[in-house]
C-alpha positions as CSV (number, residue, x, y, z in Angstrom):
1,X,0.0,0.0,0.0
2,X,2.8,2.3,0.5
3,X,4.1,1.9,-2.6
4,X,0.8,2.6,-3.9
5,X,1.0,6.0,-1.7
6,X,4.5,7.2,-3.1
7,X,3.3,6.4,-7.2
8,X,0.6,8.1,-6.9
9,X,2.3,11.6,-5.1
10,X,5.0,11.0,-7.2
11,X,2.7,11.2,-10.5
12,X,0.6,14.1,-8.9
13,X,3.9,16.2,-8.3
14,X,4.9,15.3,-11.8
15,X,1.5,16.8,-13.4
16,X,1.8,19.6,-11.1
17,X,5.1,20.1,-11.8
18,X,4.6,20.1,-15.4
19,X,1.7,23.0,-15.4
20,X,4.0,24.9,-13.3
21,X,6.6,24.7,-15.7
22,X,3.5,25.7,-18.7
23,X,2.1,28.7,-16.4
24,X,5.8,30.2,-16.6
25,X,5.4,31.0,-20.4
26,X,1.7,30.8,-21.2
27,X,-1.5,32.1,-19.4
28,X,-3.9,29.0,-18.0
29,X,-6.7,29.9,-19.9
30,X,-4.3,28.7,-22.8
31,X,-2.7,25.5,-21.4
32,X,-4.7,22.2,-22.0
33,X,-4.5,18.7,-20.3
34,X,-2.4,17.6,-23.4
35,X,-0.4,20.0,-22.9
36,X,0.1,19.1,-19.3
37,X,0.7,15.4,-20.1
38,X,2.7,15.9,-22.7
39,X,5.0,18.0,-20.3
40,X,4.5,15.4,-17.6
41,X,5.6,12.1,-19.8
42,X,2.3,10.6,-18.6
43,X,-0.8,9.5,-20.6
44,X,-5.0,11.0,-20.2
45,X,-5.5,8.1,-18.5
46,X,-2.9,8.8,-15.7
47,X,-4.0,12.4,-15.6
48,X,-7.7,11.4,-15.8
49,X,-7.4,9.3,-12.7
50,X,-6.8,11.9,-10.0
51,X,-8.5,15.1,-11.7
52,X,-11.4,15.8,-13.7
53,X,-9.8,18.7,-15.8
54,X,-7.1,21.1,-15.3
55,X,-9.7,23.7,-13.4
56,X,-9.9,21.2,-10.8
57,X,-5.7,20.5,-11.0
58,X,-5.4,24.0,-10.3
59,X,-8.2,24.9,-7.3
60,X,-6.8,21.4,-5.8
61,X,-3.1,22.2,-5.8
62,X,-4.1,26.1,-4.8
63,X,-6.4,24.7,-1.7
64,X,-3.2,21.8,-0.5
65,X,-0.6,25.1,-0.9
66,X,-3.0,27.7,0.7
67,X,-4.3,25.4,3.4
68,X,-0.6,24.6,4.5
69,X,0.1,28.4,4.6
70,X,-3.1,28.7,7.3
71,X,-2.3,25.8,9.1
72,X,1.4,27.1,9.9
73,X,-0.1,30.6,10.7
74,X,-2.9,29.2,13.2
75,X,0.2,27.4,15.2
76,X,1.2,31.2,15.7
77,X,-2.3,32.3,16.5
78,X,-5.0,31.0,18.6
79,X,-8.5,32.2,19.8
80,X,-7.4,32.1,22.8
81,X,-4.1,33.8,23.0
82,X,-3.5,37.7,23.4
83,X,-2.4,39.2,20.1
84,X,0.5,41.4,20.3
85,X,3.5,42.9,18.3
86,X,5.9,39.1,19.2
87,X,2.7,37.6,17.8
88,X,2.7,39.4,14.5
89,X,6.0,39.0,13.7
90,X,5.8,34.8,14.4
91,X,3.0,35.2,12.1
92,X,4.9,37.2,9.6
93,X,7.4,34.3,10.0
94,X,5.3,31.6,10.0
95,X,3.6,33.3,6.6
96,X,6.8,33.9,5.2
97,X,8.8,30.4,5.8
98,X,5.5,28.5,4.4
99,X,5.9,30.4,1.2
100,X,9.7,29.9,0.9
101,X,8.6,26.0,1.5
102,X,6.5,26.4,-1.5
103,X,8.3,28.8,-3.0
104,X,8.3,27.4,-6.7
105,X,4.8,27.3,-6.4
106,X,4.4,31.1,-5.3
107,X,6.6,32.3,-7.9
108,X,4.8,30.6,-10.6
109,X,1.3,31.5,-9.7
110,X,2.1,35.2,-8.4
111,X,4.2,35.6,-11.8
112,X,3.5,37.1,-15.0
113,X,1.0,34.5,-16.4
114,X,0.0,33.1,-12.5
115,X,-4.4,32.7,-12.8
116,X,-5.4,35.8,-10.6
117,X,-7.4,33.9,-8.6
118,X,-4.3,32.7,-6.7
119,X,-3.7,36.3,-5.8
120,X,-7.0,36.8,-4.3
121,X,-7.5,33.5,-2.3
122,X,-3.7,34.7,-0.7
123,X,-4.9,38.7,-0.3
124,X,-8.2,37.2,1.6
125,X,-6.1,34.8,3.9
126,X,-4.1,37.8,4.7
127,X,-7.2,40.0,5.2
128,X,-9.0,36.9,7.4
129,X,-5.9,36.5,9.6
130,X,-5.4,40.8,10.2
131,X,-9.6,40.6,11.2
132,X,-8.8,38.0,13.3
133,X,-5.7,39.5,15.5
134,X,-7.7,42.8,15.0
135,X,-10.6,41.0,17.0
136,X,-8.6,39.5,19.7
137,X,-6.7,43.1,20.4
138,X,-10.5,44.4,21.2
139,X,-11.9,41.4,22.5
140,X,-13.3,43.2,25.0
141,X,-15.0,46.6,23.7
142,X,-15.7,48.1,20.0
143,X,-13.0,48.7,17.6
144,X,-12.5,52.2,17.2
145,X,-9.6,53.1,15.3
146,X,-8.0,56.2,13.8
147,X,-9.1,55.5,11.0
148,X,-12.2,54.0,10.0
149,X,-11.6,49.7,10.3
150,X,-12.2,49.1,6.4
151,X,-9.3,51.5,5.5
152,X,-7.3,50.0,8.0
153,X,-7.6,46.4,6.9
154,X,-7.5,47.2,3.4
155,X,-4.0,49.2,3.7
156,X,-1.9,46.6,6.4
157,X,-3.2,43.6,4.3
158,X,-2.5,45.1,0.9
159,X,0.8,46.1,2.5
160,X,1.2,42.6,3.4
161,X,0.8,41.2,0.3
162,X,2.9,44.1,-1.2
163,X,6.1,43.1,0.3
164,X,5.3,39.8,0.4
165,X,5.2,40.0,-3.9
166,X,8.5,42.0,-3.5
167,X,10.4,39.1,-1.7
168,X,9.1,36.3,-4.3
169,X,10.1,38.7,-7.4
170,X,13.5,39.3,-6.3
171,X,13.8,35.8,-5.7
172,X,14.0,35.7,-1.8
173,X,16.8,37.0,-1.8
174,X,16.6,37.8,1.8
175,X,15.3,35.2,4.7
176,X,12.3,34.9,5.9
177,X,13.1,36.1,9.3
178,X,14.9,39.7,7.8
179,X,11.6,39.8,5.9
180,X,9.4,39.7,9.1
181,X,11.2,41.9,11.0
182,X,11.0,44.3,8.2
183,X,7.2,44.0,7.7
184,X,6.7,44.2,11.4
185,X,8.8,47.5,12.0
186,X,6.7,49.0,8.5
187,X,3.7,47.6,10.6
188,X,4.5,49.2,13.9
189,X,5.7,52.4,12.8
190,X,3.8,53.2,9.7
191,X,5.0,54.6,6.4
192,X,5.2,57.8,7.0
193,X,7.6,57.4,10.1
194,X,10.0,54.9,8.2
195,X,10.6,57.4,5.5
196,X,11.4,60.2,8.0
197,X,8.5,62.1,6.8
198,X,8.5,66.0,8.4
199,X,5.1,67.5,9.5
């Protein structure tokens, strides 16, 4: 049975390495299940067996990747935990080394020819995850910010995903641990701050 096991990941990794390897040079909208096979040395059958088309290849292989990603940011963040600044930048870790463990992955689908959908399911796990430390700073009354709470969320989690796109382009160049402690001080002291802005 274990051999069983290790064929089949090893033919699923294949496929998915092979549309990876299409989506670098052609949209998906234009890349077929031929094509795939073709890339993949494998036959319909093979393909056939564990997908029903290439839109379910691609929402499959996005949900394994994105659910990995909120798995490792959940072991930072609990209901029950306070949420404070060390909390945010394990998260911005955690975030951070899950990508670089899928990082061929990310750089394919946030690339030039990556399926935008990708890009959205990744803003809305960053948005879902800044609600939720959001939440459990102000468990215990309203949230009244500075600035009204959609405005808010919409500029850290853009900002988020904004450096985060930065570090995959320029090929991770730095570790995933610079990068947090980067997006945490950007985080904690704003924009305007970092740049040495004058009133």
């Amino acid at each position: 049975m274990e051999k069983v096991d290790r064929r089949i990941t090893k033919t699923k990794k294949a496929i998915l390495c092979a549309y990876l390897s299409l989506l670098q040079s052609k949209g998906a909208d234009s890349i077929s299940v031929s094509d795939i096979t073709k890339k993949a040395d494998i036959n319909r059958a093979t393909f056939y067996a564990h997908y029903k088309d290439k839109f379910d290849l691609l929402e499959k292989s996005m949900k394994d990747v994105l659910d990995d990603l909120e798995k490792a940011i959940e072991l930072q963040h609990k209901d029950d935990e306070t949420f404070n600044l060390k909390t945010l930048e394990e998260i911005f870790k955690a975030i951070l080394t899950n990508i670089y463990k899928h990082k061929e992955f990310y750089t394919v689908m946030l690339g030039k020819h990556g399926p935008s959908i990708f890009s959205e399911k990744l803003q809305e796990i960053f948005y879902e995850k800044t609600v939720k430390g959001l939440m459990t700073v102000h468990r215990e009354g309203e949230v009244d910010l500075l600035v009204p709470t959609p405005i808010y969320l919409s500029y850290v989690t853009s900002a988020q995903f904004g450096v985060t796109k930065y570090w995959i382009k320029n090929n991770y160049l730095e570790s995933p641990v610079f990068m947090a402690k980067q997006l945490l001080m950007l985080y904690k002291l704003g924009g305007a701050t970092v740049a040495d802005y004058k009133e």
